[in-house]
C-alpha positions as a printed Julia matrix, in Angstrom:
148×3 Matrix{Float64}:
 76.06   94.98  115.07
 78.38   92.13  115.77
 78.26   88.93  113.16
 77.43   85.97  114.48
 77.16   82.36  113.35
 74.52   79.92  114.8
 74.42   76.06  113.38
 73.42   72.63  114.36
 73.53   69.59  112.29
 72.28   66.38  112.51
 72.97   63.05  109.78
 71.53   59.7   111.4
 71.85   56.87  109.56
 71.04   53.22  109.98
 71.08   49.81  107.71
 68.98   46.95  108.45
 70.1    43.38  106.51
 67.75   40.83  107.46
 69.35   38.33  105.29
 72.89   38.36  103.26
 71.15   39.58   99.89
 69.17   42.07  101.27
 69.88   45.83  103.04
 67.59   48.52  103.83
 69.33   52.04  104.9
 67.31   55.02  106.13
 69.11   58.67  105.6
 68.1    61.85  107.42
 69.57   65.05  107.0
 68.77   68.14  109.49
 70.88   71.69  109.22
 69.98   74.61  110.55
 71.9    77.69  110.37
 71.59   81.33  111.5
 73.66   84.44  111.07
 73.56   88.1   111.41
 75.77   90.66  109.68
 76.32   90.93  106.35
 79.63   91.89  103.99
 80.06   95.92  104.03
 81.4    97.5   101.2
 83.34  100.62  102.84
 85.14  103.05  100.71
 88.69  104.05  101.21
 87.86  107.41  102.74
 87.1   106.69  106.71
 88.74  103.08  106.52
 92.28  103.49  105.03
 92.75  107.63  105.25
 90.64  109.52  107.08
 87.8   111.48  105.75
 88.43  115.31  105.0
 84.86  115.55  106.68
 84.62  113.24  109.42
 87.91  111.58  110.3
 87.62  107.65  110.37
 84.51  105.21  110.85
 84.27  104.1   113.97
 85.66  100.63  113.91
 82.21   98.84  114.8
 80.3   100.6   112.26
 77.74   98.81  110.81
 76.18   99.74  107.67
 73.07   97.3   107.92
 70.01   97.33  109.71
 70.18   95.92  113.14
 67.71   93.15  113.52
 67.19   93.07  109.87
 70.62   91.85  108.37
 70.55   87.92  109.04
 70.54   84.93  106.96
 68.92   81.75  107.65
 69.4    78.08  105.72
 67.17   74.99  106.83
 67.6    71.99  105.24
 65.97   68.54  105.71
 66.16   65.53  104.12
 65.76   61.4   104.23
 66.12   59.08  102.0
 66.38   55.14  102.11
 68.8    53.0    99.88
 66.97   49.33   99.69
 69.35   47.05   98.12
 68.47   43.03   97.47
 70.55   40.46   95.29
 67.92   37.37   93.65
 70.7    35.5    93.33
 74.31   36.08   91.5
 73.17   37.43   88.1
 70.03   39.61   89.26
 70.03   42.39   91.34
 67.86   45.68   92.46
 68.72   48.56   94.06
 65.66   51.31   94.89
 66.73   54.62   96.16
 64.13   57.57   96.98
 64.94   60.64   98.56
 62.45   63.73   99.83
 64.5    67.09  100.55
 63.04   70.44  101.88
 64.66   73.43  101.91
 64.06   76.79  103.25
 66.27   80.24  102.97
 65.87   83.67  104.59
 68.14   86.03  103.89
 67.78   90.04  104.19
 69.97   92.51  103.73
 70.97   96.02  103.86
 73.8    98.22  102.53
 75.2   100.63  100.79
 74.91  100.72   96.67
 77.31  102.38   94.76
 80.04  100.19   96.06
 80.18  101.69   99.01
 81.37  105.04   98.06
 79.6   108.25   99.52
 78.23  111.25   98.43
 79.9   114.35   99.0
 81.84  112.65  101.33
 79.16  112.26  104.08
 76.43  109.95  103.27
 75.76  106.62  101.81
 72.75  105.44   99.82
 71.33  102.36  101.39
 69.08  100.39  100.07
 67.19   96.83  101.25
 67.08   93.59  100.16
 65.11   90.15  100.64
 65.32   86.63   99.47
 62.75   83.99  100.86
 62.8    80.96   98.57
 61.37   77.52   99.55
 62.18   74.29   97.41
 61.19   70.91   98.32
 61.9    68.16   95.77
 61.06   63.73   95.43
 64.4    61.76   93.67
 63.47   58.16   92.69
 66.02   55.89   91.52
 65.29   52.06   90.27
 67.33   49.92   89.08
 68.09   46.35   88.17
 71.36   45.09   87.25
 71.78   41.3    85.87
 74.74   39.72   84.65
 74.19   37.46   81.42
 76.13   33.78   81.24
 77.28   32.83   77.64
């Protein structure tokens, strides 16, 4: 099964000042990535020197399940940065940011390192991660500059 790599990405961004003391900026954040294949773990027997049982691996052998091994990443976020100045010794800056993210990934290979057993087989075995996170940041502060 041939790897393969499929990804878009998006990161708009736009400020709005509707006076000199004031800015509003929105954030958005969109990736979205696919891939199939997965690292192999081949022993040295088949790959480097042949095997005393079967020669070499074929050079697109795959040790995964086809239509199984992928991985899969989605992240979103936005976020706005408002920003206003009361005058030169008080200021406030308000950031808040929602992100979501989501992450498939399955996989399956040989254990053991790769090495086989009796110099035919592999053991195989299957694994699966599906966590989903999403996640508010709120940031306020004031800043103010004190004259003696």
């Amino acid at each position: 099964m041939p790897n393969y790599i499929h990804q878009l990405s998006e990161w708009p961004a736009f400020t709005w000042k509707p006076s000199e003391n004031t800015s509003l900026t929105l954030l958005a954040n969109y990736f979205d990535m696919k891939r199939g294949g997965s690292e192999q773990s081949l022993p040295i027997s088949g790959t480097m020197y042949p095997n005393p049982v079967g020669g070499y691996l074929p050079r697109q052998f795959f040790l995964g399940e086809p239509g199984w091994n992928e991985e899969r990443i989605k992240n979103t976020s936005v976020a706005y940065i408002f920003d206003h100045a009361f005058n030169e010794s008080l200021r406030v800056q308000s950031t808040t940011r929602f992100i979501s993210t989501e992450s498939d990934y399955k996989t399956t290979g040989a254990t053991n390192s790769g090495v086989l057993v009796n110099n035919r087989f592999y053991r195989r075995n299957a694994a699966a991660s599906i966590p989903r996170r999403r996640a508010i940041d709120d940031l306020t502060c004031s800043r103010s500059r004190i004259s003696p």
